[in-house]
N, C-alpha and C positions, 0 to 999 in steps of 0.2 A: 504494500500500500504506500502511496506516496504519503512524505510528509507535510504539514501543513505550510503554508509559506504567510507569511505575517503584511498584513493589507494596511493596516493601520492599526491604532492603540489597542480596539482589541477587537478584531476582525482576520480573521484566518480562512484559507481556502487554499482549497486542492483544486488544480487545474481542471476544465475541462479535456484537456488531450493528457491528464493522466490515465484515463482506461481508454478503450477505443469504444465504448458502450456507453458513456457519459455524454448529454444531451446540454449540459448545463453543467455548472461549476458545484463544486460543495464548501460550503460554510459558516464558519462556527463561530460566535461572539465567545471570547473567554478571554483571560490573562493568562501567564505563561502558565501559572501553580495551577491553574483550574484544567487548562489544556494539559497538560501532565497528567492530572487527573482523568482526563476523558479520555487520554490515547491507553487509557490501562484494562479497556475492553471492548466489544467491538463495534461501539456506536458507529466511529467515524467510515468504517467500511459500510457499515447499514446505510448512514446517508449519503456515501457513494454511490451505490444501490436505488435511492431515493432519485438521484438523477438523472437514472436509466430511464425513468417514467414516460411513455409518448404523453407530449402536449406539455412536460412539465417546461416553467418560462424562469428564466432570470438566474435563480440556481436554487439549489435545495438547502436551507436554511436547519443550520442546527441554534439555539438557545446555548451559555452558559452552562443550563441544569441537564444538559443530553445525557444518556444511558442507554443500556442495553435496552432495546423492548423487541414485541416482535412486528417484522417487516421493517416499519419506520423504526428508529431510535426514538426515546422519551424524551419531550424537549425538541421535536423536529419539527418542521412544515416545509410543505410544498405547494407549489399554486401552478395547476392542469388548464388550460386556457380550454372556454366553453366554445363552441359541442363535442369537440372529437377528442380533447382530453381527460384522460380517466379520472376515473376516482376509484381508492382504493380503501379496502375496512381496516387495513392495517396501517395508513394513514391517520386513522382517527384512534382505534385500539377496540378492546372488547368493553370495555367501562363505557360506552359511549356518554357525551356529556356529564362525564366527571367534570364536577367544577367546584367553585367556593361563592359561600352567603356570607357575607358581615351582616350582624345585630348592631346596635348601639345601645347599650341599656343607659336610663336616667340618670341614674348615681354612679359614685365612683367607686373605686375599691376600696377605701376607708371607711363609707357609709356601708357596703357589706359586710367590712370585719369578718367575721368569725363565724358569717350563715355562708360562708364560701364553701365551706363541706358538706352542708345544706342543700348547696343549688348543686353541684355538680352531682351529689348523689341526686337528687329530686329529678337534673337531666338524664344520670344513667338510667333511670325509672320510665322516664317519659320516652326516652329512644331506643330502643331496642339494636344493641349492638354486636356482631360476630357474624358469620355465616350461618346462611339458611333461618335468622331469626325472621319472625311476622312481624308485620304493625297490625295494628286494630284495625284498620281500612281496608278491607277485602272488595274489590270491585269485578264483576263477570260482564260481559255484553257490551251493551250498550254504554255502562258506564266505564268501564274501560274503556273504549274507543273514545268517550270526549276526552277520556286525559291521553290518550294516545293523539288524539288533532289538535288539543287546543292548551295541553302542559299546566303550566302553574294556574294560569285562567279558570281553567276546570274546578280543580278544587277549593280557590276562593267563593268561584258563583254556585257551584251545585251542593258544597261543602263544609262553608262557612270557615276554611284553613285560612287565617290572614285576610289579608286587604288590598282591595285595587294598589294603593299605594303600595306594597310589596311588589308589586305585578310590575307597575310603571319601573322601580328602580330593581327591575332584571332585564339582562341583555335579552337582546329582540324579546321586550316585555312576556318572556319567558314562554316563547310557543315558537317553532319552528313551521315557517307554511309548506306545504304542499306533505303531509305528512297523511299515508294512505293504513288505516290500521287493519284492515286487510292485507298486507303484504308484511308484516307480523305474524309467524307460526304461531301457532298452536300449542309447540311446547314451550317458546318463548313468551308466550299471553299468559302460559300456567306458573312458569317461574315466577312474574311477576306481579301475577295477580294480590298476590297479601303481601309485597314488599314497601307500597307505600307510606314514607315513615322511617324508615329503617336504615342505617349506618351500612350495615357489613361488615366486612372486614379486611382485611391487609394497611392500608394507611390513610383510611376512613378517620372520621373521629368530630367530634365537637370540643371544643378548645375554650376555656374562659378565659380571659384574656384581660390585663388594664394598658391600656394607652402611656407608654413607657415617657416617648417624646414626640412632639407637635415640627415636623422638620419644615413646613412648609401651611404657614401661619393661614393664607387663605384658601388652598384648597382644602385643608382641613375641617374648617368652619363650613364652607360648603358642601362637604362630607359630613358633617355635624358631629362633628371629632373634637374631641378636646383633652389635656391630660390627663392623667390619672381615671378618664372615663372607664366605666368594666363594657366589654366587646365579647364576644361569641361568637367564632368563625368555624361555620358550619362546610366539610369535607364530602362530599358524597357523589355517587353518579346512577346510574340507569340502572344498579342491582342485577339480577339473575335474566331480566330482559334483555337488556342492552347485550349480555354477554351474546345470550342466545342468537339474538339478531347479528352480531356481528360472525358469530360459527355459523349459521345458517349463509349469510353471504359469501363469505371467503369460501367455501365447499361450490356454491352457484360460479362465482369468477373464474375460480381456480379452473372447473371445468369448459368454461368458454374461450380460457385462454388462446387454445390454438384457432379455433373458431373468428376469435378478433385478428388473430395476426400477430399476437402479442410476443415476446417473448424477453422472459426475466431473470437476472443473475437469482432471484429467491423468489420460490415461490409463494412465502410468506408474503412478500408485493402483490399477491393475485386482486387484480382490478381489470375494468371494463369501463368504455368508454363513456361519458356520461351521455351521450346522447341512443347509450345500445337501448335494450330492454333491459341489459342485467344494471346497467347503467343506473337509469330512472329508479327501477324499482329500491336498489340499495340506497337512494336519496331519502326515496319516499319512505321505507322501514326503519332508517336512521335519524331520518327528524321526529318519528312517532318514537324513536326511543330515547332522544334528546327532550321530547317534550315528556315522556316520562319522570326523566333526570330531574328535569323542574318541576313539575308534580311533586317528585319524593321529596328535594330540600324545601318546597313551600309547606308542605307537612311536618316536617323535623321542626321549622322555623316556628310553629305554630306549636307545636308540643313542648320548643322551650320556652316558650310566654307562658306557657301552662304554668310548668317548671320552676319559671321566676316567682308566677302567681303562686304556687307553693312555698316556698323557699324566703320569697322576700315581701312578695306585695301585691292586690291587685293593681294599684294605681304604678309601680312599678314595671306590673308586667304591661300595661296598656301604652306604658312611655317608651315602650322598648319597640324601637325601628328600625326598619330595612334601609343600610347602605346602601348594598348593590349586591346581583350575582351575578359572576360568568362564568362560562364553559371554558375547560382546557380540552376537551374532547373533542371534537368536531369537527366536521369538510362544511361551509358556508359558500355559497357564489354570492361574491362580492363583485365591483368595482375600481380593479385598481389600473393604475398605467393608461386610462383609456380602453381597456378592453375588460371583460369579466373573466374571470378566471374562479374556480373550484380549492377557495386554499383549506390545505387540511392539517391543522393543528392538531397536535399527540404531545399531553404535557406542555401544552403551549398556550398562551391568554391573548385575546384580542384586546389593544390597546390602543383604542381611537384618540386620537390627538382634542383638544380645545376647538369648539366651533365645529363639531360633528353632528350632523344630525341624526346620528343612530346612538346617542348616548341621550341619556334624559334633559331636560330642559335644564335643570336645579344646576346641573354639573358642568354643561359645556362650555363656561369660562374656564373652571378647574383643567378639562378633560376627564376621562373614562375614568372609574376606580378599575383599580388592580389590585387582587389579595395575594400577596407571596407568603405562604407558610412554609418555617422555617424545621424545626421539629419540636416534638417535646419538652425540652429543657430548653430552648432557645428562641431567639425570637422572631416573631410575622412581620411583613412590613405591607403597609396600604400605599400605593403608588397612583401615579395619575398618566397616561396616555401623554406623549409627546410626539410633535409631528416628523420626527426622525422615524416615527416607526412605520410609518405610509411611505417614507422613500426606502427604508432600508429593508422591512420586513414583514412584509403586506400587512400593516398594521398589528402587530405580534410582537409580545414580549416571550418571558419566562414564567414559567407555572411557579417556581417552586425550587427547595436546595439540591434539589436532585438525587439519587442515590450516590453512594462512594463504595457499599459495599451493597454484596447479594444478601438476601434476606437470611441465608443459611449461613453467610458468613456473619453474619451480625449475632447471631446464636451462638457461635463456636465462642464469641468473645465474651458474653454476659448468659446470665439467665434473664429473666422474666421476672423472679423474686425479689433479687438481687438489682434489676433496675428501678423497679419497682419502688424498694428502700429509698433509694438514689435521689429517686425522683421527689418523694416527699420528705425525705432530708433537708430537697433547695426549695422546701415551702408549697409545693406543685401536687395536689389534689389527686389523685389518680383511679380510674373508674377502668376497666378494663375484664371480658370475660374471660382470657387465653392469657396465662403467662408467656407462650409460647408466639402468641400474636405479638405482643409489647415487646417481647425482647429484638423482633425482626424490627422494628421501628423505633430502637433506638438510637440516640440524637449523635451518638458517632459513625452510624452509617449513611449521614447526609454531608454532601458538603456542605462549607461553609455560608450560610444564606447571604450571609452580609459581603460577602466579594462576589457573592453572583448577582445580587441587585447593586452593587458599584460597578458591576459591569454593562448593564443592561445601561441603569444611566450614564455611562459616562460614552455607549453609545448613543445615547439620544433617544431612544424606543420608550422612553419610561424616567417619571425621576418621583424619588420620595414624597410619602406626606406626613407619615406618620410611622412609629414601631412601636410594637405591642409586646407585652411578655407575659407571660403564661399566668394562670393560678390555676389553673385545673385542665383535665382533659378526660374526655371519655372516649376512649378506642374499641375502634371495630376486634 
């Protein structure tokens, strides 16, 4: 594999005439220590891979937080120019619309004191965390399908989960269109039928959080952020559906390969042109499971108002409001360059600059919110969309600290017991059903959050507003 070659402060790329099969260039926002980090597994050949794509434009785009996944690296996007360029499930991943919710609760962490092991047990009560657990909301037919078309909308209007206001400050006011719940199996409608609600597991979790430092005075305030505020940053994606739909498609692609013309260094890449029929239909079953995705965290969001109403207050839980939520999951056709292209974010956050009209009114002096969660022991940062990221990277930052180690190596080094301790030794609540879950998501198998968001800003994609640091967490 060729080595990277250094573009600027912190932009690297591997040529396009390094493979004879690369269509576009590859490359990676990082500094040296972080790049070091990345070349120690094999993202950067995966998004080499990535630029094999027919129709892919500009080049294939890795994030700071990149990692091993499958097909695409974590942390990767790519943008397939509309009609004849593909889209692929391993673009997006099996989580589809994995994303993140910011709360703002009313008080600060001083005024909760001591009901802090109150509210985070009351949320591990209210959210049902780990594999294969239910929520109380069971939907068959017809009510599945409106949360399949119409996402977090659904459950406000039919369900009384939250408030239009929630709805307004979620990207694409949390409902993808042209989404066909008909082109959603069958086993995938049954996986997900009682997961509304529900966490999961692997590096799932709801987070209490107080607002450490204020870095950037007014978009903060227009985020309605303030010090020492208590925050609740909610982790979650499509559950046992999303997965399904995404194995259901990647088996459809895979076998049309030859049929398109296609042909791929990995067959993990299997995609089809967005204008085939395998094409459409995987749009249409991935926005009804992206609008799932917002369905489940508008439910979570709504179970921790419960939570707080338990724990702290009604008047407390009624003052408790929605920042914003976005997707790191997803293929969207967008707008960019003058022509519409299919970009597909894997571990990756749409961040619209200032003066966008697809961010809410309140915001668009600020720009977009962005939630970087850092890990357990460490800390989040809320950022705001800068317009470097529409020249540099179709409006795209970083999800997240990324991995540094595999989940099984993060085992060999601690228990689960033993982080466990660790964790409420530095004051940090901890709710958790699996020792065994908590020790793969401990806070030294991430890189460092705080150089992969000085990197994103200091490419321009994204700059601070705020960083949060832990009092509690409840994991999948």
């Amino acid at each position: 594999m060729s080595e990277p070659r250094r573009i600027d402060d912190v932009l690297w790329e591997i040529p396009r005439d390094a493979r004879p099969d690369m269509r576009v260039p590859a490359r990676v926002f990082a500094d040296e220590e972080l790049l070091a980090a990345i070349a120690s597994d094999r993202s950067l050949e995966q998004l080499q891979n990535v630029a094999t794509l027919p129709g892919v434009v500009d080049a294939a785009l890795a994030m700071p937080d990149i990692h091993q996944g499958y097909g695409f690296p974590v942390g990767g996007l790519a943008a397939t120019e509309a009609p004849d360029g593909v889209v692929s499930p391993g673009g997006v991943g099996y989580d589809i619309n994995c994303g993140v919710r910011l709360l703002a609760a009313p008080f600060s962490a001083e005024e909760l004191g001591d009901r802090r092991e109150a509210l985070v047990h009351a949320i591990s009560r209210a959210v049902p965390a780990g594999a294969g657990r239910d929520g109380a909301l069971a939907l068959r037919g017809e009510r599945l399908d409106q949360v399949l078309r119409e996402g977090a909308q659904a459950v406000v209007r039919e369900h009384g989960l939250g408030t239009a206001d929630d709805v307004e400050r979620t990207e694409s006011a949390g409902r993808l269109p042209g989404a066909e719940p008909a082109l959603v199996s069958p086993r995938a409608r049954e996986r997900g039928r009682t997961q509304l609600g529900t966490l999961g597991s692997g590096n799932h979790f709801v987070e209490v959080q107080r607002v450490d430092r204020v870095l950037d005075a007014d978009a903060a305030a227009a985020f309605g952020l303030r010090e020492e505020q208590v925050t609740v940053l909610i982790h979650s994606g499509s559950r046992g559906l999303g997965h399904q739909v995404c194995t259901d498609y990647v088996r459809t692609m895979d076998s049309a390969l030859a049929r398109h013309g296609i042909r791929l260094p990995d067959r993990q890449l299997s995609c089809a042109p967005l204008s085939s029929l395998e094409g459409r239909e995987y749009m249409a079953a991935m926005a009804a499971a992206a609008n799932f995705a917002w369905a489940n965290r508008q439910a979570i969001a709504h179970r921790i108002r419960e939570a707080i109403d338990t724990a702290v207050g009604r008047r407390e839980a009624d003052g408790t409001r929605q920042v914003y939520d976005v997707a790191h999951n997803v293929a969207k056709v967008e707008r960019h360059g003058g022509r519409d292209v299919c970009v597909h974010r894997k571990g990756a956050t749409r961040a619209f600059p200032p003066g966008s009209d697809d961010i809410p009114a309140d915001y668009r002096d600020a720009g977009q919110p962005v939630f970087i969660p850092g890990s357990m022991g460490t800390s989040s940062f809320v950022l705001a969309g800068r317009a470097g990221s529409m020249e540099r990277s179709f409006g795209t930052t970083c999800h997240g600290a990324g991995r540094r180690l595999s989940r099984t190596g993060a085992r060999k080094e601690i228990g689960g017991a033993e982080l466990r301790r660790q964790l409420e030794d530095a004051g940090i609540v901890v709710r958790s059903p699996s020792n065994r879950g908590l020790a793969e998501e401990a806070p030294f198998a991430y890189k460092d959050v705080e150089r992969v968001v000085d990197v994103v800003e200091r490419a321009g994609l994204a700059a601070r507003v705020a960083q949060l640091r832990p009092l509690g967490v409840v994991k999948g």
